[in-house]
N, C-alpha and C positions, 0 to 999 in steps of 0.2 A: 542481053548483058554484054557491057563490050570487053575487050580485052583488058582495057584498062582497069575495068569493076570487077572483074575476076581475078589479077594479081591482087588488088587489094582485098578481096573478101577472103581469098586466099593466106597472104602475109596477114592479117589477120589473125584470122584463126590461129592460125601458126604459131603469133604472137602471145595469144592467151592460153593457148596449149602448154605453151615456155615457160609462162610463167607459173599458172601453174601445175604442172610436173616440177618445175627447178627452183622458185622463190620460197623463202619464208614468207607465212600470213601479210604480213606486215608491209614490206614489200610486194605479192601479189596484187592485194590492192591498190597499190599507190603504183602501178606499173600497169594496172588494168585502167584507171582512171584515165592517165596519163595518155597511152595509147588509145582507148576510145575518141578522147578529147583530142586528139592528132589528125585522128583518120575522118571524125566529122568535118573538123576545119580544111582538109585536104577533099573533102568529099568531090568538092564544083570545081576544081582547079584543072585547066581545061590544056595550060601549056607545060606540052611533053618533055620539056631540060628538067621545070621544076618538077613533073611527075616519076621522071627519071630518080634525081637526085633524091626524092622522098625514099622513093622505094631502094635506091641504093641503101640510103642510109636507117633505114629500119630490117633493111634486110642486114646491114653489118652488125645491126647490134641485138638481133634472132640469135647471129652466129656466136654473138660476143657469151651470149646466157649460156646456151648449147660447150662452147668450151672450157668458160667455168664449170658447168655443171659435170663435164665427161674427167675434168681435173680431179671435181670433189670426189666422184665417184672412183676414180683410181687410187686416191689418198684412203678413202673407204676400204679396199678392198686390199690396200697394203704394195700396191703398184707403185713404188713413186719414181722410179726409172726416169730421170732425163726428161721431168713435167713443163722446163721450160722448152723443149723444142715442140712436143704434142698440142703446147696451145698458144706459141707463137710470142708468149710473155716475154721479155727481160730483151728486145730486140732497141728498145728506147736510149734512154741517156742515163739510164739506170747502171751501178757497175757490181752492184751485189748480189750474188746470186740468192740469197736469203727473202731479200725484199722480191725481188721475181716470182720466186719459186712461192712465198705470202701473196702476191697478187694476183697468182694463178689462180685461188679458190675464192676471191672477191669478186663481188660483182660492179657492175659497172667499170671504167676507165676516165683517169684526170684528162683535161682538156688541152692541149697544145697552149704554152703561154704565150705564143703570139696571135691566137687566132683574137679577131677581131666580133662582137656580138652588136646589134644592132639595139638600143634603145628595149624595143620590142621583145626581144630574145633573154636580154639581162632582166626584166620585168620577171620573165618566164621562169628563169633560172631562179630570183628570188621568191617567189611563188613556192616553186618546187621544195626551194629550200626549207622554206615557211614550214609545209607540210610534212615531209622531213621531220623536221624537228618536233613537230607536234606526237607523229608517232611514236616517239623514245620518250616522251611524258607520260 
């Protein structure tokens, strides 16, 4: 197995382990689909920028579950001490500390309004969203 088969079987796991220990139902699924169907399509990809940047970017967003999840769990437990420096929240263009300190125990993150998506990508994104929406039916 090469190095490369092993971070991924690795972030993997990891992946599905996150989700669930940390998702609702609902979400676990649509978050296990999702990443299956990422890491097949990534399977053959043979150059090391993109394989880099995969793995950054699935590894940011391990970490992104993991500090919702250590947020909820301090709200849980009656800790709420200063929750927007523990999980890096409200550093944006946000100026309320209310909405911060709300979006620390949400999952996922909005998407920068300039970033630019490829044809391919907004396909994807309407998909997801599709799906989405279906669950809350």
């Amino acid at each position: 197995m090469t190095s490369n088969s092993k971070k991924a079987v690795s972030l993997y796991r990891s992946l599905l382990k996150a989700h669930s220990k940390y998702l609702p139902p609902e979400m676990k699924s649509l978050g296990d689909a999702y990443v299956q169907s990422e890491f097949r399509l990534h399977k053959s990809v043979t150059n090391q920028d993109q394989l880099s940047r995969f793995f950054a970017e699935w590894n940011m967003y391990l970490e992104q579950i993991q500090q919702t999840a250590r947020a909820r769990e301090t709200l849980a437990v009656g800790i709420t001490e200063d929750v927007n420096r523990s999980t890096n929240v409200g550093s944006g263009s946000r100026s309320s500390s209310n909405t911060a300190t709300s979006d620390a125990f949400s999952f996922g993150k909005d998407l920068d309004e300039g970033i630019e998506l490829t044809d391919e990508q907004k396909l994807q994104l309407e998909k997801l969203r599709e799906e989405t929406s279906n669950l809350r039916k």
